[in-house]
C-alpha angles and dihedrals in degrees: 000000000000119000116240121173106220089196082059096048106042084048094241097129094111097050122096098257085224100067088046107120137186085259098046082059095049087046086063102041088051097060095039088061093054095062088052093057088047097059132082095238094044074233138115127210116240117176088316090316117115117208139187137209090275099057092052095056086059086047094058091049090067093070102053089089107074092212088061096042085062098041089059095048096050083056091049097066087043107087114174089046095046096043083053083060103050111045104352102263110168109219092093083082096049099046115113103239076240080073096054123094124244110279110240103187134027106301083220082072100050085046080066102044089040104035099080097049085033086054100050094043097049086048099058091041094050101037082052098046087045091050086051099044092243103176096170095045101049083045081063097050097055082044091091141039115286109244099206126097115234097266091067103040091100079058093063099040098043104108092041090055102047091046096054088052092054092048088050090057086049097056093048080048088058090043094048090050096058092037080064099039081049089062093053104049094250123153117265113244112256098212086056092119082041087056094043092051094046080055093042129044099174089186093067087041093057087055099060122087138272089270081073097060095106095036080058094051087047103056088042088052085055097056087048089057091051089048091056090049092056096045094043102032100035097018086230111165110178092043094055096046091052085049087056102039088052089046081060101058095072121094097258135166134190137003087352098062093042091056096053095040086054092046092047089057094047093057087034084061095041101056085039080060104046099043087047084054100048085040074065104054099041093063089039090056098042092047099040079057087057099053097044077058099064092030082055096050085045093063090043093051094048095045080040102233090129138073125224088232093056091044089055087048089053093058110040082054091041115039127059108194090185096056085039086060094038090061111112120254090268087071105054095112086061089055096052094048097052089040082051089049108055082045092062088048094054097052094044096053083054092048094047108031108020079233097151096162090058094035084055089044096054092039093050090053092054085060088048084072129085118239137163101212114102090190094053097039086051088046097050086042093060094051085055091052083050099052095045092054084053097055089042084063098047095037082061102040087054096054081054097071143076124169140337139006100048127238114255106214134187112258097214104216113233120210111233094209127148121207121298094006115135122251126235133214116277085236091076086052107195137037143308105206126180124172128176116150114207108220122178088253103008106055109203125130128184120219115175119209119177150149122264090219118209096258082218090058120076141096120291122251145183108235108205114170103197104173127232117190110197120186118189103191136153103270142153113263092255087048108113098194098156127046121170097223111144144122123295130173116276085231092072082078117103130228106238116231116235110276107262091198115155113223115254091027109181095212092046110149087008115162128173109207136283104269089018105146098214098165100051091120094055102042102024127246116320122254124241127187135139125006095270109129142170125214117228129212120197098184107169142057100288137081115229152197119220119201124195112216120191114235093215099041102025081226124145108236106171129015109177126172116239110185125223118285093013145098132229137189114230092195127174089047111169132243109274147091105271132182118198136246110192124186119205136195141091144257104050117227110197086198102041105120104235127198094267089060097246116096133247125091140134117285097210136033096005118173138153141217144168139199118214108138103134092244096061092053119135113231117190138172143183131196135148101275103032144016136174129267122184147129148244133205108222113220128021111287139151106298096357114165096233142056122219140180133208111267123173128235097268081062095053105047098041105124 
């Protein structure tokens, strides 16, 4: 049924309704079939519409009620309506109600002479701007009153709802057919919240009226089904819960709003559980590292295949007191093994290597953390006070000398025990020590036993306290900004042996080279790396060859040949913490066997030394701002920055 407005067609638009007669009416039928006689088609053009002869006598019949007469002409001379009824223009829905004319009968009758057309035509503008996803223009349809009576309101909602309800079974289908992936151990599509929100725009759906109400819940109800699928099917957390959240955002009310909102806190609680757990594993995991660490460096200092000052460099690049402290109550435990830990380090570098610098440093480390445990802070304080009166008697031993021979002095022993553990006999002396930390995912626990040793027991040791002073600062590559230049005790000399050199020796006064390299085959080819580099004086009578030993590895990484009198620069040293190996003599014979089963070696006065003390250690680094210069005075002489000790050539040539 096609709306035609006979006041329109007849051109009676601009006449008072109320002078309009019967005649009048004929008048313009009359003329109007005329012209349909007078065309080709026996037809006349309306709005797109072609009608006959016929079609206007029906027409004609409209207006005989006066009612409707006026109705039409009202809606003549309203344009934008009558123009919606007629072809389905829409600026009807963006006129300003200024722009109306005076209604001049009950707008309920003109809700029963418009609603059908209204109806139809509502219906195919907002079907077509939902399809499209025409936010804007369905916005402008529910701008304005909606012309239809009640009984034709499923007219004008028709399409929508029928397409809601298509779009309902499409989701269930989605949901079906991962329902059924999920059986079957398939992968769940990525792009499942795209696909949902191509179904639903929940924009457009919180436009429509209250009579949508239930086609909402549904949908909503839909999406919740899908959302179950991909928690329970896929296990998939974070989808679920989008598919949710964007469930939510419809208008809903009831029983369908409660259910969502009950699923959406009981995957809310899930992934709060599961980040807090893995919260809890990943500082298990970092600070159990960090406790196999020193559990790690206990072993090594008690087998002794570490070094104090390697320990000390393990634990500045290792452990954070700050982020230790910051860790939430929970978390305390971890703070008091690893503050036990540090404890039992400390005493153990002291038991093993008389190191006390490094044993304070590790112990005062161990304060620097925050633990709850009176018993265990008091504990790890007495060992401190230990440790200091320790150094006070050193410190003052040392003062007290002042050259050879060196003072032997008593290495009180510490206890590494940690409260409540039970003491063993002296006789064991040393420590039991057992550490596991229990996490909740990471199961390790730390239990310290060990032996309150009598402070008056232990072995006897020389305690000698040549300085090193090591400087790492942004520099070019030819700056020289640390040296290692300091006092050290007149007893570190050596005295030479007599010279065993045969008469007529072929290889008298031979000399390889500064920087020759005479040993490679022994110990490998030397390793380069950086612009950190150490000058060498060798300021005596005798050539010699310096080798470089790495700390970590015990391997020999550089051995260079410095002859007598004179200084090298050993340059491109690696990152790393070295001792030195250094072998002495003259005459240099390239095809003398030595101990390592290569040949080359000095023919008169050889004699070897080393100097691996802790204290002495080179430590040397390289980055991309900075590296360490220094140097080193070969051979034990007046204020030499390093102290050495005879070694044979077995020593010397282990590789």
């Amino acid at each position: 049924m096609q709306y035609i407005n006979p006041i329109e067609l007849f051109f009676l638009q601009n006449v008072d309704p109320s002078t309009i007669t019967t005649q009048d009416i004929r008048k313009a039928r009359k003329k109007l079939i005329a012209e349909l006689s007078l065309s080709d088609s026996d037809t006349i053009q309306y709005r797109g519409i072609s009608l006959n002869k016929s079609d206007i006598e029906d027409i004609t019949s409209l207006l005989e009620d006066p009612d409707n007469l006026k109705a039409y002409h009202f809606l003549s001379n309203f344009p934008t309506l009558n123009s919606f009824l007629a072809t389905g223009q829409l600026n009807y829905f963006s006129s300003n109600k200024s722009q109306h004319p005076p209604l001049p009968v009950s707008l309920d009758f003109i809700e029963k002479l418009v609603s059908p057309f209204f109806a139809e035509q509502f219906n195919k503008a907002l079907t077509t701007a939902f399809n499209g996803g025409d936010f804007v223009t369905v916005q402008k349809l529910f701008s304005k009153r909606i012309l239809v009576k009640p009984t034709d309101e499923s007219k004008a909602y028709r399409g929508i709802t029928q397409e809601l309800v298509n779009r309902i079974k499409r989701i269930e289908l989605i949901d079906h057919t991962l329902t059924v992936k999920g059986e079957k151990g398939e992968n769940l599509d990525e792009n499942i919240v795209q696909m949902l929100r191509n179904e639903v725009n929940v924009e457009i759906l919180n436009l429509l009226p209250k009579s949508f109400q239930a086609l909402r819940n549904q949908t909503a109800l839909a999406i919740r089904g899908l959302s179950v699928t991909v928690f329970n099917h896929f296990g998939n957390d974070q989808k679920a819960l989008k598919l949710l959240e964007y469930a939510l955002k419809l208008n809903l009310d009831g029983l369908a709003n409660d259910k969502l909102l009950a699923d959406k806190k009981q995957i809310d609680t899930i992934i709060a559980d599961r980040q807090d757990q893995i919260r809890i594993q990943g500082v298990f995991t970092k600070y159990g590292g960090i406790v196999k660490g020193i559990i790690d460096h206990l072993e090594a200092v008690k087998s002794k295949t570490t070094y104090p000052i390697a320990i000390k460099s393990w634990a500045i690049q290792n452990i954070s007191v700050g982020d230790i402290n910051r860790l939430e109550g929970e978390f305390s435990e971890i703070r008091d093994q690893i503050a036990i830990g540090l404890k039992a380090l400390s005493v153990e570098v002291w038991n093993q290597y008389s190191d006390i610098d490094v044993a304070i440093f590790l112990i005062d480390l161990s304060l620097t953390i925050n633990i709850q445990n009176s018993e265990l802070s008091e504990n790890i304080n007495n060992a401190k006070r230990q440790l200091s009166d320790m150094k006070r008697q050193r410190d003052s031993a040392l003062q007290s000398v002042s050259s050879v021979p060196k003072p032997n002095l008593v290495q009180p022993k510490l206890s590494s025990a940690s409260p409540k553990a039970p003491t063993q006999s002296n006789e064991s002396n040393g420590s039991t020590l057992l550490y596991l930390l229990v996490f909740m995912f990471i199961v390790f626990f730390m239990v310290f036993l060990n032996t309150q040793d009598d402070t008056s027991s232990g072995s006897t040791q020389s305690v000698v306290d040549p300085t090193v002073d090591y400087s790492t600062s942004s520099t070019t590559p030819d700056s020289t900004i640390m040296t290692m230049d300091s006092s050290s005790s007149p007893e570190k000399q050596y005295d030479l042996p007599l010279s065993n050199e045969v008469e007529q020796n072929p290889y008298k006064g031979n000399q390889l080279s500064n920087g020759a390299s005479p040993f490679s085959n022994c110990f490998g080819k030397g390793r380069y790396g950086g612009q950190a580099f150490i000058i060498f004086d060798n300021s005596n009578d005798y050539d010699a060859v310096v080798s470089l030993v790495n700390v970590s590895s015990g391997q020999t990484i550089r051995n260079e040949y410095i002859q007598a009198g004179s200084s090298f620069k050993m340059s491109r040293i690696p990152t790393g913490i070295y001792y030195l190996k250094v072998y002495y003599g003259k005459d240099w014979n390239p095809l003398k066997e030595n101990f390592c089963g290569t040949t080359g070696g000095f023919e008169t006065e050889e004699h070897f030394s080393k100097s691996d003390d802790p204290s002495d250690y080179l430590q040397v680094e390289n980055s991309e701002y900075s590296y360490t210069t220094g140097s080193v005075t070969l051979y034990a002489v007046p204020n030499g920055n390093m102290s050495s000790q005879p070694t044979n050539a077995s020593d010397f040539f282990n590789r």
